[in-house]
Wavefront OBJ file of the C-alpha trace (Angstrom):
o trace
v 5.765 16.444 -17.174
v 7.545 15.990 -20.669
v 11.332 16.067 -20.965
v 12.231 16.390 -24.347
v 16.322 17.081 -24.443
v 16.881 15.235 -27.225
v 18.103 11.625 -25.052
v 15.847 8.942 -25.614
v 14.671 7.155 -22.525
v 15.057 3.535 -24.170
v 18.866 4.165 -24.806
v 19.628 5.115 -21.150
v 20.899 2.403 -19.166
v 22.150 3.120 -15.534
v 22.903 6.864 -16.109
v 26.143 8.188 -14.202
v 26.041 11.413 -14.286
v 29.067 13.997 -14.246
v 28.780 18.064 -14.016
v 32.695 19.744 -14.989
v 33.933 22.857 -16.858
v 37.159 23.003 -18.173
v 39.168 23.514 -15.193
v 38.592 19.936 -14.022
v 38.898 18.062 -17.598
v 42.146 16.032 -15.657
v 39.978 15.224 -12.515
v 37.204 14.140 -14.993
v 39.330 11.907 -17.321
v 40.640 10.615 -14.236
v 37.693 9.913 -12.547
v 36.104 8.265 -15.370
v 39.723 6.165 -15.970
v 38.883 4.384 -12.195
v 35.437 4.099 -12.875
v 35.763 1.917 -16.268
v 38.843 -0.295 -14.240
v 36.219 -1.136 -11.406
v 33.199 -1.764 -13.676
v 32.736 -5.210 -13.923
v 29.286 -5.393 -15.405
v 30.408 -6.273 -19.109
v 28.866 -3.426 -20.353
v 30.436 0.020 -21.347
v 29.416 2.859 -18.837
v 26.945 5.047 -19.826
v 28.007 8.688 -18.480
v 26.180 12.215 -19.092
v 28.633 15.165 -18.887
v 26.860 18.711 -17.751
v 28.802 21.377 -19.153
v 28.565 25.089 -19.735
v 32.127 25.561 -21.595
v 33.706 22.595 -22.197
v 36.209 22.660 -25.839
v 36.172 19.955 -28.540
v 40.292 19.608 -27.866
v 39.450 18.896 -24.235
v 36.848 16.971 -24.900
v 39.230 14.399 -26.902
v 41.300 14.542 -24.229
v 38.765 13.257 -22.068
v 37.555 10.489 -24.630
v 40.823 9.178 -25.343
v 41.601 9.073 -21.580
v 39.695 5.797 -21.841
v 40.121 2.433 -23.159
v 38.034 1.610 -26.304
v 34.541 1.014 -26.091
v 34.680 1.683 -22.347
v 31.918 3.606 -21.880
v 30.183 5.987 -24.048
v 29.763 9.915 -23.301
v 27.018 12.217 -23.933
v 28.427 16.024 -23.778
v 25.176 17.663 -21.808
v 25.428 21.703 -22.645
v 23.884 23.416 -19.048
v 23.269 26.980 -18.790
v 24.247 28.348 -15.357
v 22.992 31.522 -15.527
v 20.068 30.984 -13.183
v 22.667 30.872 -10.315
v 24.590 33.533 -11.075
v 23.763 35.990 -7.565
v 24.199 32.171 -5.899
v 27.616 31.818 -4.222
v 29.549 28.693 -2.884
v 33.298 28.089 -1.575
v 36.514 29.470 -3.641
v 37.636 25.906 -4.533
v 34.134 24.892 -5.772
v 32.877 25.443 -9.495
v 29.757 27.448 -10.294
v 29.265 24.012 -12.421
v 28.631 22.261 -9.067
v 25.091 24.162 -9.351
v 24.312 21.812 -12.155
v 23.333 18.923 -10.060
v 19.359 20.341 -9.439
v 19.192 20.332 -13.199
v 19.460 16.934 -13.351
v 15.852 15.661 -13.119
v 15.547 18.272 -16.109
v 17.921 16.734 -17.956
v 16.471 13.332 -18.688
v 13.197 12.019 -20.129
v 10.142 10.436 -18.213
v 11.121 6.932 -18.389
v 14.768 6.574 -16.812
v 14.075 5.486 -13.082
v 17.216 6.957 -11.431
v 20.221 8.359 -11.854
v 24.134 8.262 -9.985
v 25.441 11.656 -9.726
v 29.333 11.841 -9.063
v 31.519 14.518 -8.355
v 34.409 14.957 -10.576
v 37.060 15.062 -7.586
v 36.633 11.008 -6.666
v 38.487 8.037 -7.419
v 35.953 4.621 -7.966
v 37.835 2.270 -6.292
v 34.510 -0.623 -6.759
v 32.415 -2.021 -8.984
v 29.203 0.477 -8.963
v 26.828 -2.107 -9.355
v 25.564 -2.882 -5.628
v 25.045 0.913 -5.326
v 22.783 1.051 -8.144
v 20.785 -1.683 -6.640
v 20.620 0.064 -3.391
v 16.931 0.060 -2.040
v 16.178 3.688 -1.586
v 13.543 2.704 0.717
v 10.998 5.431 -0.711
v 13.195 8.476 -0.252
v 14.329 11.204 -3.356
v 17.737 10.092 -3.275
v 20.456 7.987 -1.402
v 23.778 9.514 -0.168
v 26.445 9.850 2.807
v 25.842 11.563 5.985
v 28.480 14.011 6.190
v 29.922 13.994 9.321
v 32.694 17.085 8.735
v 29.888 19.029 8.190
v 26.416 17.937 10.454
v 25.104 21.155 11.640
v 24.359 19.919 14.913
v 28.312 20.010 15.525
v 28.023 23.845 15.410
v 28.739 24.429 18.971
v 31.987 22.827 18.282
v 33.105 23.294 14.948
v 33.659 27.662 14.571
v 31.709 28.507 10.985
v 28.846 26.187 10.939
v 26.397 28.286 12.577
v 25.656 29.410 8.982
v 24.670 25.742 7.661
v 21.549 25.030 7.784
v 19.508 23.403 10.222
v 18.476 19.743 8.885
v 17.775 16.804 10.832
v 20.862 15.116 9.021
v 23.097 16.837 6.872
v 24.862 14.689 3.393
v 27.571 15.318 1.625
v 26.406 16.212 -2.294
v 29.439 14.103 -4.116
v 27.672 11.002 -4.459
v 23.892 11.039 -5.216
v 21.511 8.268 -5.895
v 18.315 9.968 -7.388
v 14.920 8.618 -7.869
v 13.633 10.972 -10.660
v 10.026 10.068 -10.487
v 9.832 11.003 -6.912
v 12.283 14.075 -7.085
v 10.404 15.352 -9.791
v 6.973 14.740 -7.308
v 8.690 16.348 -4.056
v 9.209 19.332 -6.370
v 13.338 18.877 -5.006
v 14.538 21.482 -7.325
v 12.381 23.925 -6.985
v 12.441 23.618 -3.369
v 16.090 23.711 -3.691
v 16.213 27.249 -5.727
v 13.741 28.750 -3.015
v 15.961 28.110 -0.540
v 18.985 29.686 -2.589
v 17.028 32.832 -3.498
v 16.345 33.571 0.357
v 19.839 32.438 1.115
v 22.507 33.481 -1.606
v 25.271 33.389 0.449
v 24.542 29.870 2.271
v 28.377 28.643 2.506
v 27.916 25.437 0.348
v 25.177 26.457 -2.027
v 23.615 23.653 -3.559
v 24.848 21.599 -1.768
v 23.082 23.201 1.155
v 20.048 23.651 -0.654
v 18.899 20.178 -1.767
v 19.494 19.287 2.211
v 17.496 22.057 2.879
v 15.004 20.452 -0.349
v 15.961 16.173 0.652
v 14.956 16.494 4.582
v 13.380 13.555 5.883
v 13.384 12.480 2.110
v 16.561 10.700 2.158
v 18.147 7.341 3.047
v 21.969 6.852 4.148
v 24.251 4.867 2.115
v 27.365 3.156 3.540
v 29.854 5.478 3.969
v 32.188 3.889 2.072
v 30.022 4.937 -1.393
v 31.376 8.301 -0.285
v 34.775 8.097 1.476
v 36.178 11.819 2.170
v 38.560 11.335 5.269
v 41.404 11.308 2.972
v 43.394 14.106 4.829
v 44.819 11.624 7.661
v 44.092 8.502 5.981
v 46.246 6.319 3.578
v 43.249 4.278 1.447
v 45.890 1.854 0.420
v 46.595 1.029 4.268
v 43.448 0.363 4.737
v 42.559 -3.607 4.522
v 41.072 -4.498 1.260
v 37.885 -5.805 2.748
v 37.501 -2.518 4.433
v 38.643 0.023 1.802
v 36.285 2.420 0.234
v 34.139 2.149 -2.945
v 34.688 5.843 -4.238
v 37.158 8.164 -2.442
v 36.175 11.731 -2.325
v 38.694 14.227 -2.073
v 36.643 16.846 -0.206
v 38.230 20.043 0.414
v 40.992 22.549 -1.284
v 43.574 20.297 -0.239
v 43.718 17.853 -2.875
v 45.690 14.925 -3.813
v 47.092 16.473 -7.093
v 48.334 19.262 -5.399
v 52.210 18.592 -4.729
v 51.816 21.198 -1.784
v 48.768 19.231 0.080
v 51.079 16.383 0.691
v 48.611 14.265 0.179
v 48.682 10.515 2.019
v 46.551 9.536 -1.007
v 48.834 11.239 -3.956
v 50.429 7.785 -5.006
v 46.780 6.260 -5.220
v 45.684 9.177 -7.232
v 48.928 9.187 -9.656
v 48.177 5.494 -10.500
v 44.866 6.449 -12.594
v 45.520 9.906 -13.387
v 49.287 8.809 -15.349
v 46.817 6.158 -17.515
v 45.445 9.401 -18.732
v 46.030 12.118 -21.728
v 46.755 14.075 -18.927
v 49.200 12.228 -16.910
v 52.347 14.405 -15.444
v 54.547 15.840 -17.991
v 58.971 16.210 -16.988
v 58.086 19.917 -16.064
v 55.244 19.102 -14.210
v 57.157 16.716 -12.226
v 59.892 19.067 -11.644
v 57.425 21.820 -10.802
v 55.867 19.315 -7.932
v 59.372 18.359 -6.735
v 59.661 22.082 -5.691
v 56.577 22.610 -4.696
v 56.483 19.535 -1.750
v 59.920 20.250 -0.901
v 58.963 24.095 0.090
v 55.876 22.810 1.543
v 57.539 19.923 3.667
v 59.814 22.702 4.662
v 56.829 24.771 6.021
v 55.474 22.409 7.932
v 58.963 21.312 9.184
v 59.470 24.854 10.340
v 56.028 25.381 12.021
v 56.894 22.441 14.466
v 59.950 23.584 15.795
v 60.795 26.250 18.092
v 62.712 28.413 15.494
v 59.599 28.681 13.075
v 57.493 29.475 15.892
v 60.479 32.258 16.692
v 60.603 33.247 14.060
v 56.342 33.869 13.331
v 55.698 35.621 16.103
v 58.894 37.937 14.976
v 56.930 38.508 12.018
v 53.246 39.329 13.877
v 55.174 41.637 16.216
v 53.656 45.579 15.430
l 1 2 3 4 5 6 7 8 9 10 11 12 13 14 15 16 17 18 19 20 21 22 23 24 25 26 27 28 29 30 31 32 33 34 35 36 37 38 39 40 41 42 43 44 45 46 47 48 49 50 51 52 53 54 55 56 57 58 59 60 61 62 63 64 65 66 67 68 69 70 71 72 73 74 75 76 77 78 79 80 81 82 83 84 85 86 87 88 89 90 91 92 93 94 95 96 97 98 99 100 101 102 103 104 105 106 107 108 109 110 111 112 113 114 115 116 117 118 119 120 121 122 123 124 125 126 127 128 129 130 131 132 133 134 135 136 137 138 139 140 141 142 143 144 145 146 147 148 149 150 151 152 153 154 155 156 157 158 159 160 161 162 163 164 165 166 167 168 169 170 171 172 173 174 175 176 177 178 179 180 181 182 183 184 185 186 187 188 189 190 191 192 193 194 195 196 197 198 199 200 201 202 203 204 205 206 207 208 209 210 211 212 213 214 215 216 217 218 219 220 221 222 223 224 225 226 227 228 229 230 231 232 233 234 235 236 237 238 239 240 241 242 243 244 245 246 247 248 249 250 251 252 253 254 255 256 257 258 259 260 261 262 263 264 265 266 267 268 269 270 271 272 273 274 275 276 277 278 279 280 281 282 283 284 285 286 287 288 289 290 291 292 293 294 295 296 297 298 299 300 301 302 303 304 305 306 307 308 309 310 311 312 313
């Protein structure tokens, strides 16, 4: 099969690959500003953007986020329009649907591909994961333990995952394109979503649905996401993850998630063009002071008082 996009296979060295719109242009800058610091290969990165809408202002933004001749960016325009009846969580981007173009995206040449979500920190040099043995499989990635389907007699909701042997979290992929392209992964992946629109993580349920039995599991720590409870920075260096994932709606740029991991995040996102301005500092003062307040309130007996008050008919 020919791939002609306009990139040119014998320019493509270790392709990261990033799919954002607009609404994540900070989260993008500052994952890309942690994954220059860690890179210790000598060479820039080479990173492909998948975009629908993404503004030449913003995409400055983005570019100047990084230190000169840091890596170099190819914009990728994406049309989503083939999954517009498909539909996925409220936090999560219709952009996320971008990842089973991939294999589309590139020429026949380029061997494989790292897919990251925008929402990570690299906290590691990327280079051992790139020269993880795949062992034959599509891709490599994390077994996600939050969401293994065969906790669904425990965990209310996931009786509407589907049923894999093994279920991996979508934020950090390792694809063999050769072999994707063979196993037919994104086709098998849009079947899936045209029988099941609705499925509650959408393509991210579909290529497990396309990758069973065809993947290998990575070491966790190329796809950290128990950031809720856990302070990274606590964590012994020797131990501490590669990328952080901040899974969820509760993020750590949110002042109101009171994040464990907000001072880690700060550190690469203020070496940014779109580090915290006065107001937004103000604005975050106010916003984890009402939250702490909540939470203060919802462990002692007056809040509790004072909520069931409120449910009374």
């Amino acid at each position: 099969m020919s791939h002609d996009n306009g990139l040119d296979a014998q320019r493509i060295v270790r392709p990261i690959v990033l799919a954002c719109d607009e609404s994540y242009a900070m989260q993008l800058a500052t994952a890309l500003r942690s994954a220059v610091y860690a890179n210790r290969s000598g060479q820039p990165l080479d990173v492909y953007l998948l975009s629908e809408h993404f503004s030449a202002s913003l995409r400055q933004r983005v570019i100047d986020s990084l230190p000169e001749g840091s890596a170099v960016i190819h914009w990728v325009p994406v049309g989503l329009s083939s999954f517009e009846e498909f539909s996925t969580m409220p936090y999560i981007s219709k952009i996320a649907y971008a990842r089973i173009m991939i294999p589309r995206v590139f020429p026949d040449g380029v061997p494989r591909v790292l897919y990251l979500d925008a929402d990570i920190l690299v906290l590691d040099d990327l280079g051992p994961l790139w020269d993880t043995d795949l062992k034959g499989a599509v891709t490599g990635a994390v077994l996600d333990h939050i969401l293994d389907p065969r906790l669904k007699a425990r965990v209310p909701g996931l009786e509407k995952f589907p049923h894999v042997r093994d279920y991996f979290n979508a934020g950090v992929l390792l694809i063999d394109l050769d072999r994707w392209r063979k196993e037919r992964i994104s086709e098998n992946a849009m079947q899936y979503l045209s029988r099941h629109p609705d499925s509650p993580y959408g393509d991210q349920d579909a290529l497990n649905v396309a990758c069973d039995g065809r993947w290998t599991a990575l070491d966790l720590r190329w796809n950290f996401y128990d950031h809720f409870r856990t302070a990274i920075l606590d964590i012994p260096p020797g131990e501490r993850p590669k990328i952080a994932h901040f899974v969820g709606s509760q993020k750590p740029w949110k002042a109101s998630a009171l994040s464990v991991n907000a001072d880690l995040y700060e550190v690469f996102r203020r070496r940014t063009r779109f580090a915290r301005t006065t107001a937004d500092k103000l604005q975050d003062l106010g916003s984890r002071t009402w939250s702490r307040l909540k939470r203060h309130l919802g462990r002692t007996s007056y809040g509790q008082a004072v909520r069931s008050r409120h449910k009374r008919p």
